[in-house]
N, C-alpha and C positions, 0 to 999 in steps of 0.2 A: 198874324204872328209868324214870323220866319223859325223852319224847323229844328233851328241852331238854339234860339232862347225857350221852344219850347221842350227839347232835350234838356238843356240847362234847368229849365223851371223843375221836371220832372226829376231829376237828382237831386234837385234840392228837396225834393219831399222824398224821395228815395233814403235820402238824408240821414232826414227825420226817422224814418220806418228803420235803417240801417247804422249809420253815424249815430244820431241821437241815444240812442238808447244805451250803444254802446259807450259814447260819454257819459252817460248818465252813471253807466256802470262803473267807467274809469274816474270818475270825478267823488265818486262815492264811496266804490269799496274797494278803489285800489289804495285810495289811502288809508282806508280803514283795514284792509284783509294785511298791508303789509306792515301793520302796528300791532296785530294779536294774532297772527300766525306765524311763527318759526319760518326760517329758509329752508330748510325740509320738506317741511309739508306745502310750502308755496312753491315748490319743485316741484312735487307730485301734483300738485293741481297743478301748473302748466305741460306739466306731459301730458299728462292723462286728458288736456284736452287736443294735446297733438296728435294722440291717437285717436281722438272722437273724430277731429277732422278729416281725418285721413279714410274710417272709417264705414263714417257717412257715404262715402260714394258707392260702397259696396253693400248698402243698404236702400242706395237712390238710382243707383246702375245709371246717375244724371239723366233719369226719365223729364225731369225740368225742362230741358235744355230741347231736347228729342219730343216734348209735347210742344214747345215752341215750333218746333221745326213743322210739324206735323198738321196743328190745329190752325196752321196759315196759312195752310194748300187743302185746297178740295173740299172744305167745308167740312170739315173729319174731327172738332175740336170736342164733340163729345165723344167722341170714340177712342180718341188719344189721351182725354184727362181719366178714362174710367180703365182704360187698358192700362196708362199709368201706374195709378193709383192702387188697382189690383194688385199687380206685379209689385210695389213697394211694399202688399201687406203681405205680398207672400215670403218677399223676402225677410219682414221681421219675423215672421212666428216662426222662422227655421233660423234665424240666427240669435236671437235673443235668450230662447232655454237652451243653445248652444254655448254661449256666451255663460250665462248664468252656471250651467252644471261645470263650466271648468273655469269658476270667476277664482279661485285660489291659485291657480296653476298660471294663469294668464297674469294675476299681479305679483308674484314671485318673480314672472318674468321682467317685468317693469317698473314696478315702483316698491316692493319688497314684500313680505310673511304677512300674513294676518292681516293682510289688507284687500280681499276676496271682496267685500259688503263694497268699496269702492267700483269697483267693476260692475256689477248689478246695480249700484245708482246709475253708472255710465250707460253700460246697456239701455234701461230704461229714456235716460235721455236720448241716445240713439235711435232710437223706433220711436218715442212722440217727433223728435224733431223732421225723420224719413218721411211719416206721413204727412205731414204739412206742407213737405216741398212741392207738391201738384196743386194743392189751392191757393198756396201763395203764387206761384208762376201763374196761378189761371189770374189771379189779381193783377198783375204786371201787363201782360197778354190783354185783360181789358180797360188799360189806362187806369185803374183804381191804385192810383197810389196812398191816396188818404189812407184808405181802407188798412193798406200794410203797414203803413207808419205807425197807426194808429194800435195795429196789434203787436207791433213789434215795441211798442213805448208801454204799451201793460208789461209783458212780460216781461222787460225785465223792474218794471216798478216791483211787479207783485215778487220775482225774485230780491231783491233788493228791501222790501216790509219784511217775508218772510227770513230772511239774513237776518236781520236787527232782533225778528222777534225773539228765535234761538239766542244767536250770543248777547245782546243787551239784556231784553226786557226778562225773558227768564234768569239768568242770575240776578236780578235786579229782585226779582221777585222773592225767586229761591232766600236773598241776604236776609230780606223781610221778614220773609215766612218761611222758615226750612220745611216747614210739615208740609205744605204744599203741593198740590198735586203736579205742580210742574216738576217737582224734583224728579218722581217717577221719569219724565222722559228727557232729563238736559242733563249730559255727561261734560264737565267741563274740560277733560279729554279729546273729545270727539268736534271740536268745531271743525275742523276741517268739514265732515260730513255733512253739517248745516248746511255749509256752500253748496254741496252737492246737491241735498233732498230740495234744496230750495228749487236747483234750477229744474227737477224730476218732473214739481209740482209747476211749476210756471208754463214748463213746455204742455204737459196735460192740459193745462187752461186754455193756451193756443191752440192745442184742438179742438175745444168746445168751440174757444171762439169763431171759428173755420165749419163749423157745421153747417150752414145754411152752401156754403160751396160744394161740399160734398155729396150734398142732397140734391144739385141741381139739373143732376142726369141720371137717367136709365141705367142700371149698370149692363153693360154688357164687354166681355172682353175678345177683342178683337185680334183674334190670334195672327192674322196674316198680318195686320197692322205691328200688330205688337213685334213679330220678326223684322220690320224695316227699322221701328223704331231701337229694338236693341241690334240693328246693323248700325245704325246710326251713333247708339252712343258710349256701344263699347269702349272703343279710344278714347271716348269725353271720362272714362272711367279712371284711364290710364293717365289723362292728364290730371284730374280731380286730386288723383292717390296724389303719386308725384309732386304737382304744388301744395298742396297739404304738405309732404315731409318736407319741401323745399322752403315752405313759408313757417312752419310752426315747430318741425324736428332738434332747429337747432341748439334749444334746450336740453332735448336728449342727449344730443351728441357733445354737448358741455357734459353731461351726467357721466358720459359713457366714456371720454375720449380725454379728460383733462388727466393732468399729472398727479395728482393726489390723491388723500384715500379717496373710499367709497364718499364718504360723509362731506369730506371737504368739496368733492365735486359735485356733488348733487346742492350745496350748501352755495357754491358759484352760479349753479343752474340758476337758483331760487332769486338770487341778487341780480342775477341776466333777465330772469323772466321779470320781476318788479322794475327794474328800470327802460324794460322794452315795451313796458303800455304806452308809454308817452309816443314811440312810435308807431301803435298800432295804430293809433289817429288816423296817419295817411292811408294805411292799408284798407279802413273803412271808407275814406276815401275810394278811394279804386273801386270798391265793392260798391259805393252806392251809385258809381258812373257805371257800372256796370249791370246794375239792377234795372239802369234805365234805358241804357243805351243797347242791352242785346233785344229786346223786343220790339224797339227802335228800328235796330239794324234791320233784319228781319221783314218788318212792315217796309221798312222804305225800298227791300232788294227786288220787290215790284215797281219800281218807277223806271221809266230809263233815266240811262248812264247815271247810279244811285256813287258811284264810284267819287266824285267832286264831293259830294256830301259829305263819304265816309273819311273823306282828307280832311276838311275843314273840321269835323269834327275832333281827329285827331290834334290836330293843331289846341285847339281849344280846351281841349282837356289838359295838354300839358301846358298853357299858360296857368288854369286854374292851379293845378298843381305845383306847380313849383311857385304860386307866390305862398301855397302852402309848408311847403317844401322849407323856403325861406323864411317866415316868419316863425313856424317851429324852431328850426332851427336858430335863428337869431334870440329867440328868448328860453331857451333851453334851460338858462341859469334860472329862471322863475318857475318852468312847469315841472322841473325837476321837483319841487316840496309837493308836488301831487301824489309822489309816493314815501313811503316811510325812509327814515334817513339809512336805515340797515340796508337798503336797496337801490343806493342810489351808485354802487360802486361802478355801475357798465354805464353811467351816462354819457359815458366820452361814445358809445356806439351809435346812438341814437341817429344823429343826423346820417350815418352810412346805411341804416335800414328806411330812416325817413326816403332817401333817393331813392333805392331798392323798391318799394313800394309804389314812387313814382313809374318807375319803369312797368311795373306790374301794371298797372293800368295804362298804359301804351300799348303794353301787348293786349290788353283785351281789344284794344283798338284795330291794332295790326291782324289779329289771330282771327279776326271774324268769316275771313274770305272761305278757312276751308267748313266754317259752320253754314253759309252760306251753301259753298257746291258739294257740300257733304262729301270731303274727303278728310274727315275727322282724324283716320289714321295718322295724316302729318303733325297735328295736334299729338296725338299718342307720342311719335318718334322726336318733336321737338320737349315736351316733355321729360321723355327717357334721358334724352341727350342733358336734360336740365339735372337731372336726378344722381346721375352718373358723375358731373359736374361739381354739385355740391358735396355729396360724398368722398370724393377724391379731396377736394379744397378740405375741409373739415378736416378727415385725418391726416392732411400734413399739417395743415395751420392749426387745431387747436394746444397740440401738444407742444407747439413754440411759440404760442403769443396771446394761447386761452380764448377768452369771450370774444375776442377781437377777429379773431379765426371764422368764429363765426356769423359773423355779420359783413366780412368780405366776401363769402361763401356765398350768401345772401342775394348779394346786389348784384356780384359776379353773373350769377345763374340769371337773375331778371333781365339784365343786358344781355345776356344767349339769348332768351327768348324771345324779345323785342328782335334780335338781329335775325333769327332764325325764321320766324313769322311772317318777317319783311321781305324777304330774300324768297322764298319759297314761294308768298304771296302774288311776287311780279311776276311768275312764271304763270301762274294759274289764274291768276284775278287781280289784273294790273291797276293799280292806284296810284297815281300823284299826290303822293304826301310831299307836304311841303317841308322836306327834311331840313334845308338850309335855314329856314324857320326854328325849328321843335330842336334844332342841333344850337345855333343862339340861344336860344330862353333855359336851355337846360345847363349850358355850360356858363354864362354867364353872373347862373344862380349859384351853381357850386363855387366860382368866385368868388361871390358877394359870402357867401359861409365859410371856404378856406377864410378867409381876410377876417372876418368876425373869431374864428376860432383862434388864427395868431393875435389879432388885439385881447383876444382874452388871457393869451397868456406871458402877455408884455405889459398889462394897464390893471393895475390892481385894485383901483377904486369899480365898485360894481355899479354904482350911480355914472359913471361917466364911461365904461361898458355900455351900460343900455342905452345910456343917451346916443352914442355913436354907433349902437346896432339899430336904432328907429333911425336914425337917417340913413342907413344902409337899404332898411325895408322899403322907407321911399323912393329912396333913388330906385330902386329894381320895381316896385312899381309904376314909376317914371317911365323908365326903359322899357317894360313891358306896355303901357299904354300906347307912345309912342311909335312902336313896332309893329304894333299892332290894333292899330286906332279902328279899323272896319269892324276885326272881327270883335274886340271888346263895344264898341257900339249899339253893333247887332245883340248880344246877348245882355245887353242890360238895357236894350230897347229905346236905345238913342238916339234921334233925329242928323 
């Protein structure tokens, strides 16, 4: 089996463990949370987990990433998951009753008064989710991806059972039976919270599940160790933060930066956030080629010249992607009823964050070189450069063209980093990507969408829309096979 189908094979169970779940989630409660949740409070849920994102890294110092580095040189791998692991617990028990004693003060600040009990659910999910990052990388690290898929598809079942049980089955109950002792605990005020405690209880579960990894070493913490390793992944911190506000913020900065009251803008947020699940598809994309492809890289930067590999690879990602790319976006008119019709007003954005996302996963392609010679700092400074980026884009564009502002913000900065990564990359750990390649199949694809998006707004039958967006898709799959006939052969194991 060539190294190319069996990366492919491996993101497709990455997928599962990654992707899946999170459809399962979009496919489930995005059309359900945005049919019995206000645009308010479906604004405050999408901040609120823009700052968990963000957060996380200051609770994970990216020891993941730094156990990789670590547990593939010198035979060190129980010294690096328990040194880890240590360090991730000592960061929660000092930021979590941190967190909690000033949880009124911290949601004042960001999502409004009397919303303190939000924070302490978050908290809480922040430090289950922290400690799991070292046994799920040690699962990645030993090719078990069943094993991840396999827990990342409980949790969010059992998040998604315990959602229904709250807002369905208890009023359901409660109508029947007021005396009931469910009334005692179901405030039909309070669903937001549901959401919350659901996912508190779900992440808890994934640590039981992860128990038998945690127990599979001696603890001991290796302090000298432990200094390379936060030499190492300091800057992985600064980019963590960074793409977090760059990938997930820009709902805040709808909240924060539009022209209206308080209410009307958070109320835009709410409608940005619901019509931008459709595009976070791709972005799990990305995340599951990169689940499988950095432990990949990694093992393979012992072979010689691994350099041809990490090209081809590239290559191959971004054909996958942008037939994803395009067929999202050619049926946009039908996954749009995936979310409630109150939240469908930013759909016009979606294909601008679909590419955006595309790029995101280019750069994990391109950016591996300085994880490779451990010069992560460039990571940090390409980062910064991205952060500086978006924030400038944001406040001039959102206050002249709103949501839209933010989603060129977006893409904008993902093309800095793909460029910045590349450039930097040749100086220090020279790759032949096959750019004249990855530069066809990407431009082409926006093509084949520009052209789709003007027939949609010249051809008013939506039956004859779609019939002429499916032979769009085939042609681009056409042109994609053709172009690249080897490497599509090799990855689907064709003679």
């Amino acid at each position: 089996m060539s190294l190319i189908k069996k990366l492919a094979g491996e993101t497709v169970i990455y997928g599962l463990g990654s992707v899946l779940p999170r459809v399962i989630s979009f496919v489930v409660m995005a059309p359900y949370l945005t049919r019995v949740i206000d645009e308010t409070s479906y604004a405050n849920y999408g901040i609120l987990y823009a700052y968990l994102a963000a957060l996380l890294y200051f609770f994970t110092y990216k020891m993941d990433t730094a156990f990789f580095r670590f547990a593939s040189i010198g035979g060190r791998k129980s010294a690096a998951f328990t040194t880890g692991v240590i360090t991730i617990l000592g960061s929660c028990l000092i930021l979590v009753p941190l967190i909690i004693f000033n949880a009124d003060r911290i949601a004042e600040l960001i999502v409004g008064r009397d919303l303190g009990r939000y924070i302490i659910w978050f908290s809480l999910i922040l430090a289950f989710d922290a400690l799991a990052t070292i046994p799920l990388a040690k699962l990645r690290l030993e090719n078990r991806p069943i094993k991840f898929a396999t827990i990342r598809v409980i949790n969010v079942v059992i998040t998604v059972l315990i959602i229904f049980f709250f807002l369905e089955f208890c009023p359901w109950m409660i109508e029947r039976n007021p005396s009931s002792s469910l009334a005692s605990i179901y405030n039909e005020s309070s669903k937001i919270e549901y959401v919350f405690l659901a996912n508190v209880i779900a992440s808890a579960c994934v640590l039981l599940m992860l128990a038998k990894e945690f127990f599979d070493f001696k603890y001991v913490f290796d302090s000298a160790l432990f200094k390379k390793m936060i030499t190492y992944s300091w800057p992985l911190i600064i980019i963590g933060v960074a793409g977090a506000i760059n990938i997930t913020f820009d709902r805040e900065f709808i909240s924060q930066l539009g022209t209206g009251t308080d209410e009307e803008n958070k109320i835009q947020s709410g409608i940005y956030n619901g019509s931008i699940k459709i595009a976070v598809l791709m972005s799990l994309f990305a995340t599951a080629f990169n689940y499988a492809a950095e432990p990949f890289f990694f093992k393979s930067y012992k072979d010689k010249e691994p350099q041809e590999m990490y090209a081809k690879v590239a290559l191959a990602y971004t054909v996958a992607a942008s037939v994803v790319f395009v067929f999202m976006s050619l049926f946009l008119e039908l996954l749009q009823y995936l979310v409630g019709r109150d939240f469908r007003g930013a759909i016009e954005v979606v294909p601008i964050l679909l590419l955006a996302y595309l790029f995101l996963g280019l750069y994990y392609n391109f950016s591996i070189w300085f994880k490779l010679k451990d010069k992560t700092i460039y990571g940090a400074a390409i980062a910064f450069g991205g952060l500086i980026l978006v924030v400038s884009m944001n406040v001039f564009l959102i206050p002249r063209i709103g949501y839209s502002g933010a989603a060129w913000s977006v893409l904008a900065c993902f093309i800095f980093y793909c460029s910045a990564a590349y450039l930097t990359g040749q100086k220090h750990f020279p790759i032949n990507y096959p750019l004249g390649k990855i530069f066809s199949v990407i431009v082409i694809a926006v093509m084949i969408v520009c052209g789709s998006i003007y027939l949609q707004n010249v051809i008013n039958n939506q039956f004859t829309r779609l019939g002429i967006n499916f032979i769009l898709g085939l042609l681009y799959l056409s042109f994609i096979y053709l172009s690249n006939k080897d490497l599509v052969r090799e990855v689907i194991g064709a003679n």
